[in-house]
C-alpha positions in Angstrom: 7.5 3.7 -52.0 8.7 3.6 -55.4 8.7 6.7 -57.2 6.7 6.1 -60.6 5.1 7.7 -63.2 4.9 11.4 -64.8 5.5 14.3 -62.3 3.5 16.1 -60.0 4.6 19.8 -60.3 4.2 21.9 -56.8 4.6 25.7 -56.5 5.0 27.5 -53.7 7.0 28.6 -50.9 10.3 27.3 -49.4 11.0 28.0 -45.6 13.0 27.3 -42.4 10.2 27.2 -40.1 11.1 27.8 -36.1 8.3 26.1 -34.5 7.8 27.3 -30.7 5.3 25.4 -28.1 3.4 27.4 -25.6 2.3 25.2 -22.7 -0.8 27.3 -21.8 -3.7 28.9 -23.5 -3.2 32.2 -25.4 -6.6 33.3 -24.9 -6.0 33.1 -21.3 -3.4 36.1 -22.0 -5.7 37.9 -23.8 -7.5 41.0 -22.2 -10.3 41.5 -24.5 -10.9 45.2 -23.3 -6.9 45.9 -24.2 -6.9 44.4 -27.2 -6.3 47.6 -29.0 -2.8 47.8 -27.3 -1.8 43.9 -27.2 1.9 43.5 -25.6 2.2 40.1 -25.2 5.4 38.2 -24.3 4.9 34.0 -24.4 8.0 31.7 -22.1 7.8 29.1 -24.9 8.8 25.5 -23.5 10.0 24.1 -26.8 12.1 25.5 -29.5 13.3 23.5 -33.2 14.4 24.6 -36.7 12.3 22.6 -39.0 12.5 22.5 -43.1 9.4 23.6 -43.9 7.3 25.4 -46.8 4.5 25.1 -48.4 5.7 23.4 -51.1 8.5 21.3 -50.0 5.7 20.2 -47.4 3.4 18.8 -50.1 6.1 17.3 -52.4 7.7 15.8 -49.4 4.4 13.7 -48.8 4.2 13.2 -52.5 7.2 11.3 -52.6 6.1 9.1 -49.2 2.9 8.3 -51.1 5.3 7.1 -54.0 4.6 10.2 -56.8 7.2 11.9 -58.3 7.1 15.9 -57.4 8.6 18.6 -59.2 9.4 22.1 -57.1 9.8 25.3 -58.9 9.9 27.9 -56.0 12.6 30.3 -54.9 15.1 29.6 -52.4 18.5 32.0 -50.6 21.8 30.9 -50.7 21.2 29.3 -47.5 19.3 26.6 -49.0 22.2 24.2 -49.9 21.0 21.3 -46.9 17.6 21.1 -47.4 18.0 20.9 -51.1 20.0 18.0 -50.3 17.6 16.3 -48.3 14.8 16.6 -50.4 16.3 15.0 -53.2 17.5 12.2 -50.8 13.4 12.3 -50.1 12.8 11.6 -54.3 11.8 15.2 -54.5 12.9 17.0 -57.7 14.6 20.1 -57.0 15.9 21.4 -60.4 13.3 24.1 -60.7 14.5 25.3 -57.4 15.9 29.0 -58.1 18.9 30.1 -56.0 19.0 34.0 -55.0 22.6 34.2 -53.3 21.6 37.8 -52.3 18.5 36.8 -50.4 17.9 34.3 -47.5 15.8 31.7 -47.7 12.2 32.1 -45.9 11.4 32.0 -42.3 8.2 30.9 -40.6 7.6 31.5 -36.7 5.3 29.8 -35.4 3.8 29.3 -31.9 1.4 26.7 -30.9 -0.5 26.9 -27.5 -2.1 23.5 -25.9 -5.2 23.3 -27.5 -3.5 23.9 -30.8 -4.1 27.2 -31.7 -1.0 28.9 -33.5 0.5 32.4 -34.1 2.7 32.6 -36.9 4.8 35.6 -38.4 7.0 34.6 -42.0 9.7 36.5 -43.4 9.6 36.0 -47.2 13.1 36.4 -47.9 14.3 34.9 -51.5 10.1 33.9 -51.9 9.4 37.7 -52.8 11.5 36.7 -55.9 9.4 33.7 -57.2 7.2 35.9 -59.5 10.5 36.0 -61.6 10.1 32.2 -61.9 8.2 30.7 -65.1 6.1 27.4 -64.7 5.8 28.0 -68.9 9.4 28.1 -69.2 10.1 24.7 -66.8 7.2 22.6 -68.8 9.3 23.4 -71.8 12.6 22.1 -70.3 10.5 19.1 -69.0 10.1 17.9 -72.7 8.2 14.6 -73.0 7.7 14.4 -69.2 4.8 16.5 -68.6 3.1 16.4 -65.0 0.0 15.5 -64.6 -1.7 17.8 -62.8 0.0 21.1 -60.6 0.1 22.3 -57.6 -0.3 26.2 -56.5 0.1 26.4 -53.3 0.8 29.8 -50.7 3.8 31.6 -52.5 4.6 35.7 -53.3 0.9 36.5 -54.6 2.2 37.8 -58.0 3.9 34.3 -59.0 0.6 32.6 -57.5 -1.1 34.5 -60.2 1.1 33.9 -62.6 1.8 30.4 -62.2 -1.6 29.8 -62.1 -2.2 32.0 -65.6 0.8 29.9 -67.2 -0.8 26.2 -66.0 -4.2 27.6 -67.6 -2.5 28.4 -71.0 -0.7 24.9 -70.6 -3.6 23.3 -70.5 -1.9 21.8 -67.5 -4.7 21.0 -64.5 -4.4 22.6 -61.4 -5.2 22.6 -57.7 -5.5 26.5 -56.0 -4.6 26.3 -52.5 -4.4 30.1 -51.4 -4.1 29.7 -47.6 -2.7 32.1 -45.7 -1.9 34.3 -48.6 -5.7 35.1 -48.3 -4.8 37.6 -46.1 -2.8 39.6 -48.4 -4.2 39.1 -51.8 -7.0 41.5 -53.1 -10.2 39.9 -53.9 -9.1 40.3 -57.9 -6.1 38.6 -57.5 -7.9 35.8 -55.3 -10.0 35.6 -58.2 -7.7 35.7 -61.1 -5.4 32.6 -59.8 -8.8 30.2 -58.4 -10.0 30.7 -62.2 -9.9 27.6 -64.2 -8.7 25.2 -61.3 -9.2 21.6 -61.0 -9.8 22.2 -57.1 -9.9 25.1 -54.6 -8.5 23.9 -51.4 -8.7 25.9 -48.4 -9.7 25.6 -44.3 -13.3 26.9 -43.2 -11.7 30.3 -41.8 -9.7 31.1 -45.2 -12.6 30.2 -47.7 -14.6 32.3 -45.4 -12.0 35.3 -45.9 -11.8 34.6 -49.8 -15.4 34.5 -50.0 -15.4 38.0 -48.1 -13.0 39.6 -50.5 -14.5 38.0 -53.6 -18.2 38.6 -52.7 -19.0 35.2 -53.3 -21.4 33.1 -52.2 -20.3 29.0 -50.9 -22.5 28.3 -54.6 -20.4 31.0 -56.3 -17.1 29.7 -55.5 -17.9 26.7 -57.8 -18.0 29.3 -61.2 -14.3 29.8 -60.5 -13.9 26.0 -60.1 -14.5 21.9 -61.0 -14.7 21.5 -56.8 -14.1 23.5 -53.9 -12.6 21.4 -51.1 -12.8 22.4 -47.8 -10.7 21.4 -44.3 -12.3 21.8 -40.7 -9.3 20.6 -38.4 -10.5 17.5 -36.3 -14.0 17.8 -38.2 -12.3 16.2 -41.7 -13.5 18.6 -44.7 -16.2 18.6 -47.3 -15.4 18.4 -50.7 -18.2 20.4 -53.1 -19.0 20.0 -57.1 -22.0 22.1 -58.7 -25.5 20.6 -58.7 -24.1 17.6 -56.4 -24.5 17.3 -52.7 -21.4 17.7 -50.9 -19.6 14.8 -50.0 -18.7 15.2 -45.9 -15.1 13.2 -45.4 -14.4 12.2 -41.8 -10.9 12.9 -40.4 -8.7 9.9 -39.6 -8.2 9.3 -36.2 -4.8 10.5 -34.3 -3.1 8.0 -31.9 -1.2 11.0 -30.7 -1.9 14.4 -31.8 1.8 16.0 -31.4 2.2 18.8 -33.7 -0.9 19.9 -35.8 1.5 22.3 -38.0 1.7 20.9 -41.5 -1.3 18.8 -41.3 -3.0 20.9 -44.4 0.2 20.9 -46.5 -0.2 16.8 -45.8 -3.9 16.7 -46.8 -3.4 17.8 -50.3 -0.9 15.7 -50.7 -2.8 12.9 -50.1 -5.9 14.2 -52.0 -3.8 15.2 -54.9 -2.1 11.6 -55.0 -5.5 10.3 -55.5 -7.0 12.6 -57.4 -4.3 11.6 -60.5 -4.8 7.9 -60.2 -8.8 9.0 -60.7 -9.7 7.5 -57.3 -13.6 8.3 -56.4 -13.4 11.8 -54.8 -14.5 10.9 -51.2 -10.9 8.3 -51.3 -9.3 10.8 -52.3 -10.3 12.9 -49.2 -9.8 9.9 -47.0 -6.5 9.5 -48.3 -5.7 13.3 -47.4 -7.1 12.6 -43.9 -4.5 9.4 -43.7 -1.5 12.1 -44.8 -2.4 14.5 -42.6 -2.5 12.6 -39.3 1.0 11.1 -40.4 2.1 14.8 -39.8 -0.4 15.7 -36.3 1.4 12.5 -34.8 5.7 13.8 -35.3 6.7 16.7 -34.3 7.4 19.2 -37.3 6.0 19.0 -41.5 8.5 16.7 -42.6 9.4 14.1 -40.2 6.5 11.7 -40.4 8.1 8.4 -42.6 5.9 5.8 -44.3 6.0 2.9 -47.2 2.8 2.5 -48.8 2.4 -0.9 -46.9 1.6 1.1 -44.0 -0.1 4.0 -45.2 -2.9 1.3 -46.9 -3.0 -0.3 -43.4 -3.9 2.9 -42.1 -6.1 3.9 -44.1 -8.3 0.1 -43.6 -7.8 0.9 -39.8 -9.3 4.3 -40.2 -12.2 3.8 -42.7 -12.4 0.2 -42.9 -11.4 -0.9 -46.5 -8.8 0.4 -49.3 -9.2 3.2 -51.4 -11.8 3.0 -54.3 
């Protein structure tokens, strides 16, 4: 697609992620009265390095669905190739920081058959992206302000700062905690979902947010203008005060290969639509489209498309075009 209009800008991490398959069923390997002593070794049948990354995961679909992303994340000095690529992809990288001293992130992550995944990261260089400045990259940018941002998982200090900086922008935003729920307080949680455009999360993670903010489903929408949330093969729900929720179906898979990445590809797709002020339940369906893209290739950024066959997609899964 061609790459048009003012920039999307996404925060977040930056990874090499080693993505292992497990051709059984970890819960088979699990003894539930030993599971205060867990050993477990897994004979994994697949090994690849993959570029992955919160954020170069949703700016790499950005750029498929013909948007022009902005990165500002941190990266280690082994970050030279995959820089490289994602400007080949029509990604901007110049908010990229380099820490020579540090190594770039590392995700592990195992995926049994019926797709569940354990994942351990190493945050390398990404423990440094609280030094980095979303104010001071909007005033480099100039004339070319984005149009809305992107926080997505990242070190929980520059989430909360990079959301605080978009907020005194005036710049819209979409909050996308995910697995940083697990190590963010309930105040910090609550201090970076303040003000967004969106709260995007998966059922299990807005249920951990609610449990460290104490709020209710209802109360999530005071922090918020909609809380969007995923459910895996069930599509997601996206949710606005006073308004029933709108269910969005997921888009079918012709081959579900790799489910790792799938979320990263969703808000992509719901973001894209969300600037062109598509209706909200398009803009889930287009998330739905991006993300099976990802389930069918193996890895988060090796799924290709034009927007010629992204819209045929999208009619073959709900039957018309985006509205």
């Amino acid at each position: 697609m061609a790459h048009q209009g003012l920039p999307i800008l996404v925060t977040g991490s930056l990874a090499w992620d080693q993505i292992m398959d497990f051709p059984g069923n970890f819960k088979d390997h699990i003894l539930p009265d030993k599971a205060h002593v867990i050993s477990i070794s897994f004979l994994v049948s697949k090994l690849t390095k993959q570029r992955g990354g919160c954020s170069a995961n949703i700016a790499y679909s950005l750029a498929l669905l013909g948007e022009r992303p902005a990165i500002v994340a941190a990266a280690g000095s082994d970050f030279a190739d995959y820089r490289a690529f994602l400007e080949k992809a029509g990604v901007d990288t110049g908010g990229i920081r380099i820490f020579e001293e540090e190594l770039t992130a590392s995700c592990f992550i195992t995926t049994d058959q019926v797709d569940n995944q354990i994942t351990g990261f190493f945050p390398g260089a990404m423990r440094r992206a609280g030094e980095l400045s979303v104010k001071e990259w909007l005033a480099r940018r100039g004339a070319s302000r984005p149009r809305m941002a992107v926080i997505s998982p990242d070190d929980p200090a520059a989430m909360v700062r990079h959301a605080r900086e978009c907020r005194e922008a005036d710049l819209p935003f979409l909050y996308d905690p995910s697995f940083q729920v697990t190590n963010m307080d309930g105040k910090a949680l609550l201090e970076a979902a303040r003000g967004a455009k969106a709260l995007l999360m998966n059922d299990y993670e807005a249920a951990v947010f609610q449990e460290k903010t104490g709020l209710s489903s209802d109360g999530l929408l005071g922090l918020a203008e909609m809380v969007v949330v995923t459910f895996g093969e069930k599509g997601s729900e996206i949710r606005r005060k006073g308004q029933p929720a709108l269910s969005i179906p997921r888009a079918p898979a012709r081959e579900v290969v790799d489910p790792t990445g799938a979320g990263d590809a969703y808000r992509a797709g719901f973001v894209s639509g969300l600037v062109h002020g598509l209706s909200l339940e398009s803009c889930g369906r287009m998330g739905s489209v991006a993300a099976v893209f990802a389930i069918e290739n193996y890895g988060t950024q090796s799924h290709r498309y034009d927007r010629a066959g992204f819209l045929e997609r999208y009619r073959e899964s709900f039957g018309g075009e985006p509205a």
